[in-house]
GUVOMI-878606 format. One line per 10 residues: number of its first residue (from 0); their letters; for each residue x, y, z of C-alpha. Coordinates in steps of 0.02 Angstrom, whole numbers, plus 32768, in hexadecimal, padded with zeros to 4 digits. Layout:
NUM	A	X Y Z; ... $
REM end
This chain:
0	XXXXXXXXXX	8000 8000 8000; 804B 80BC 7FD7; 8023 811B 806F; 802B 81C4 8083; 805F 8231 812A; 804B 82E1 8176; 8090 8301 8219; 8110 8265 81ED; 81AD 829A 8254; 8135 82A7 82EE $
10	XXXXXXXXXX	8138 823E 8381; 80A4 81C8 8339; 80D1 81D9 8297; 8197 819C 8294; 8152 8101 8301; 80BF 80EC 8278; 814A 80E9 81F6; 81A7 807B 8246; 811A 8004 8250; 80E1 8009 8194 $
20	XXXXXXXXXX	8193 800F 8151; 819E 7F56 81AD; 80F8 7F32 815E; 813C 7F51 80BB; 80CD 7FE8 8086; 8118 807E 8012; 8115 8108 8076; 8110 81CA 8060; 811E 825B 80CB; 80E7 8318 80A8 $
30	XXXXXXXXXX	8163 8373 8100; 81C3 8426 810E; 826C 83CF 812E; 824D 8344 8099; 831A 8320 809A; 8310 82DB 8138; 8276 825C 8122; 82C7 81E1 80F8; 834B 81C9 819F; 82AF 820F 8222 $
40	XXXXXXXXXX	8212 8198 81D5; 825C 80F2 8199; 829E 8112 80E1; 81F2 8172 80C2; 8206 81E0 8029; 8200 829C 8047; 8199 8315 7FF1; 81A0 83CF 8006; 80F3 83F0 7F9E; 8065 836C 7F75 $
50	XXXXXXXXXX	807A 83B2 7EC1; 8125 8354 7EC8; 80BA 82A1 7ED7; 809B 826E 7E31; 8018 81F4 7DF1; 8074 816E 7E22; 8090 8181 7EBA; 7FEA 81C3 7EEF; 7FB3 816B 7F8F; 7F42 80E3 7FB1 $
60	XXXXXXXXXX	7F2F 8131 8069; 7F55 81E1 80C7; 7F80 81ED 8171; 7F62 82A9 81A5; 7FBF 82D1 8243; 801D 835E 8231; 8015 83E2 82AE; 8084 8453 831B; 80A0 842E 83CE; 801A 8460 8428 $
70	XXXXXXXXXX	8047 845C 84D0; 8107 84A8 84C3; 80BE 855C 84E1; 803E 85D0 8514; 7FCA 85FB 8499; 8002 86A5 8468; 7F82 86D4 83D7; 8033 86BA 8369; 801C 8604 83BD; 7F5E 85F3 839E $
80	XXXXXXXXXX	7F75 8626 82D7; 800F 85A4 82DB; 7FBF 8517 8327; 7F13 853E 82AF; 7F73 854F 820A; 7FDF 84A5 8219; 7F38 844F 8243; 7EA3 849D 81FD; 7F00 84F1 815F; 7F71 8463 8131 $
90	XXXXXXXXXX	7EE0 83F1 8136; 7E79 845C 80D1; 7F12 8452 8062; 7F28 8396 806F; 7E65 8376 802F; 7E63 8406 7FA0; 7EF4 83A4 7F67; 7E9F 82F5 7F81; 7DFE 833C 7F0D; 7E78 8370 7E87 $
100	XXXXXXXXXX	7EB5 82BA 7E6E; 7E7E 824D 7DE6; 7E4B 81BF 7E66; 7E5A 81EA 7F13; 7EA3 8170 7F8F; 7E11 810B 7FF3; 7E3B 8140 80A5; 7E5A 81D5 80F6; 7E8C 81BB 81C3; 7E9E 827A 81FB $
110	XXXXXXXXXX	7ED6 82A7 82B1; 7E6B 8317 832F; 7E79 82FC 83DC; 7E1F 82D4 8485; 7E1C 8397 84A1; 7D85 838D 841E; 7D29 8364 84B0; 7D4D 83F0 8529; 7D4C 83F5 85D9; 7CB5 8368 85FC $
120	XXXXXXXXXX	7CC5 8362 86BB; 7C89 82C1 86FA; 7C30 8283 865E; 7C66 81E0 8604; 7C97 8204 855E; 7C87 819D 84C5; 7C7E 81BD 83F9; 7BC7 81EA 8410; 7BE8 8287 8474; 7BA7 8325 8443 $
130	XXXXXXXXXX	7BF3 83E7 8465; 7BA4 847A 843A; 7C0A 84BC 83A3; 7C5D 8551 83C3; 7C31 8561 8486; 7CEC 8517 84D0; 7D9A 8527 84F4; 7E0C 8560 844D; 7E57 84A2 8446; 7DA1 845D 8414 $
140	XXXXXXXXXX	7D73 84E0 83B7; 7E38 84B9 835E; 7DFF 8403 8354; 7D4B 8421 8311; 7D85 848A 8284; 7E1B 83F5 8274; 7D9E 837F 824B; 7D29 83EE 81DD; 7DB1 83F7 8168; 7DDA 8335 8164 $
150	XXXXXXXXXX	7D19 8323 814A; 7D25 8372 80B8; 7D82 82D8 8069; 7CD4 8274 808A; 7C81 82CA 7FDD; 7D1C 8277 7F85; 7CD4 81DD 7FA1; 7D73 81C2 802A; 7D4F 8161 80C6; 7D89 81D3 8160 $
160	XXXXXXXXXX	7DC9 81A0 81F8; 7DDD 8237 8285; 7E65 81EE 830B; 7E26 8252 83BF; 7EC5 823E 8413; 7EF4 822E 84B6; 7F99 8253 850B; 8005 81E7 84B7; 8090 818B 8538; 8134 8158 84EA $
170	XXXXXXXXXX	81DD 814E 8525; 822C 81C1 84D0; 81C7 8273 84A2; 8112 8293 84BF; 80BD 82C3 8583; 8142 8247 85D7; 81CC 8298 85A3; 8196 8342 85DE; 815C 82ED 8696; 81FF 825F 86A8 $
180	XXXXXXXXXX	828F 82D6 86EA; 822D 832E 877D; 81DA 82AC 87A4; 8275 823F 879C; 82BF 82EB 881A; 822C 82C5 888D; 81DD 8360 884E; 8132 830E 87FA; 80A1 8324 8840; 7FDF 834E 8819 $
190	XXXXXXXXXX	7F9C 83B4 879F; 7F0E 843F 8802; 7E88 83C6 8856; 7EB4 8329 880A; 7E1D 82F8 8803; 7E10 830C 8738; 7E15 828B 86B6; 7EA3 826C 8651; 7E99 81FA 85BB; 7F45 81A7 8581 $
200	XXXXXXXXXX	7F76 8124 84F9; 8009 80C2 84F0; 807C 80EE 8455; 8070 8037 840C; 7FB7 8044 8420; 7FA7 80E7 83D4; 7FFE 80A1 8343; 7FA9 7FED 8356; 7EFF 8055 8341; 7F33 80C0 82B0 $
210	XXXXXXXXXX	7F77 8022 8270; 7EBF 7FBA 827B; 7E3F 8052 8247; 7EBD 805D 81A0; 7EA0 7FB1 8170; 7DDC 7F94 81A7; 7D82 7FF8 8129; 7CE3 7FD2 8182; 7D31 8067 8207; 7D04 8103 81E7 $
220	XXXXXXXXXX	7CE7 81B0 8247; 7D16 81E7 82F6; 7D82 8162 8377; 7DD6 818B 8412; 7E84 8156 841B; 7E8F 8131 84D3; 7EB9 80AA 854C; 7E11 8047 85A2; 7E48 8073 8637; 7E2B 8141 8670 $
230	XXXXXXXXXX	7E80 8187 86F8; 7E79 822C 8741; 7F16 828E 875F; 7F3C 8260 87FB; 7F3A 81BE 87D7; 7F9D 81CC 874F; 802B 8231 87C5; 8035 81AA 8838; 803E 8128 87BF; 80CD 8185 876D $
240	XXXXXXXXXX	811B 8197 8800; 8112 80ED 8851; 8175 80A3 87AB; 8203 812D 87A5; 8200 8106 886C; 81EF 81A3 88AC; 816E 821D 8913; 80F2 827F 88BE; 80E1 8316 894C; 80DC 839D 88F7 $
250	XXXXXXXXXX	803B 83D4 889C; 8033 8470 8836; 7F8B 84C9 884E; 7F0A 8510 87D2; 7F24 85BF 87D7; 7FDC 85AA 87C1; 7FBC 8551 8718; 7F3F 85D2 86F2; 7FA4 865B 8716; 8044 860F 86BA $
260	XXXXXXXXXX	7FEE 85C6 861F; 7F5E 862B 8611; 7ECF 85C6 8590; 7F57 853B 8575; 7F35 8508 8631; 7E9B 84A9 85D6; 7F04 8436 85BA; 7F29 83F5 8659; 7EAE 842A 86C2; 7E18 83E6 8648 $
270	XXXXXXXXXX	7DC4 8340 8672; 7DAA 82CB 85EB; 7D64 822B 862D; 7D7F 81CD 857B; 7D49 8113 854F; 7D87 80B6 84BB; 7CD5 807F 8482; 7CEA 806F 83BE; 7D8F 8020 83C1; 7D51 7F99 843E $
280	XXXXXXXXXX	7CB4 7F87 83D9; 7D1B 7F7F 8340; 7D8D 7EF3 8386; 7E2A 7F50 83A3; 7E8F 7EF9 842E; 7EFB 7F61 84A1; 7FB7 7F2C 84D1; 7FAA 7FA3 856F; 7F0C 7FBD 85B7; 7F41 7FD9 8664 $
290	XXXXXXXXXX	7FA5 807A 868B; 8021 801C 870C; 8041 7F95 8679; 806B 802D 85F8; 80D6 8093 8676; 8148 7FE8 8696; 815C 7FD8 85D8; 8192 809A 85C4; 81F8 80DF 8661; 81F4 806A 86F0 $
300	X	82C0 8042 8723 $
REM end
């Protein structure tokens, strides 16, 4: 299969790469830095503009990930129009592009994230879960208008696939990275209450996932990529703690996060309480289920 990737050289995308390249699939990645595909995403060839992809090559499949970090900064409103153009404009790019071909490919899997949801308290979350458009944080609004644009694929005749992620864990890059030296210096601790949920997937889940809903064309539409098991984030702090055996005493309270990341505090003080309904339903079995089980894979000594 000739695959094509956005968002390639990313954390989820190198390991996807890595993963097809052993399955034997031709793979290509859109990418600003197109000389150094090949080294970062498994021999993948590097393209600069989707012009450069001639009939030949044109893909079977597209994986849409791209996307700047989200989480490396404040949202400045030089932020906010960065992280909306490499999501909502690129993809908006991507499916012009797609409708201009003489046979598009057959799938399109497109990222978004759990943030689609907002801040849901207590509430269970699943694939049927409606928001009112429009009336949330800027990271759902970001991930609505995400997912309009990979819609848009659907009058091509495309199947779409739109990948609500949750925090991806992996031992190198990604939330752990960020959280493994102070809370290997004993300085981890609690986010505000605790008390919020915080969905997480395993890295060779994430990929696993990606991996099934591209080769069952009877998936199609919204699935959360998240573990079975939710935990809120104090559970989550001890757990991390207990593997890197060390304390977790020092919480860092709400209004500090508010005050230091403004709007980007959503992101850590939001509860998502997310279950992994369609992929269960669909068959999809998960390596790491259990958050202990996934922390002694990734960091434990």
């Amino acid at each position: 299969m000739k695959i094509l990737l956005t968002g390639g050289t990313g954390l989820i995308g190198r390991a996807l790469c890595r993963l097809w390249a052993g399955q034997g699939h031709h793979l290509m990645v859109w990418s600003r830095r197109p000389k150094e595909v090949p080294a970062l995403c498994s021999g993948a060839h590097g393209f600069a503009r989707l012009e450069d992809i001639g009939d030949f090559d044109s893909p079977d499949a597209v994986v849409n990930l791209a996307g700047a970090p989200i989480a490396d900064r404040p949202w400045s409103d030089a932020r906010r129009r960065l992280l909306w153009d490499s999501r909502v404009r690129l993809t908006r790019e991507l499916t012009g592009w797609l409708g201009s071909l003489p046979l598009p490919p057959r799938v399109l899997l497109s990222g978004s994230a759990a943030g689609w949801y907002g801040d849901r308290g207590e509430q269970p979350i699943d694939e049927t879960t409606q928001i009112e458009r429009g009336d949330t944080d800027f990271g759902s609004r970001l991930c609505q208008a995400w997912e309009d644009e990979a819609r848009r694929a659907e009058t091509l005749d495309m199947r779409v696939v739109l990948l609500r992620t949750a925090s991806v864990l992996a031992a190198e890059g990604g939330m752990l990275a960020r959280l493994r030296l102070p809370f290997r210096l004993g300085l981890g601790g609690r986010l505000g209450s605790g008390k919020q949920w915080l969905p997480w997937i395993h890295l060779d889940d994430a990929t696993g996932l990606i991996d099934f809903l591209l080769k069952h064309e009877d998936c199609r539409g919204p699935y959360n990529l998240c573990a079975p098991q939710a935990v809120r984030n104090a559970e989550f702090t001890r757990a991390l703690a207990t593997s890197l055996r060390r304390p977790a005493c020092l919480p860092v309270p709400a209004w500090a996060l508010r005050f230091g990341l403004g709007d980007m505090s959503s992101l850590l003080l939001g509860s998502q309480r997310l279950l992994a309904r369609r992929a269960q339903e669909a068959g999809y079995r998960f390596r790491f289920p259990d958050l202990d089980a996934a922390l002694r894979d990734l960091v434990a000594p």
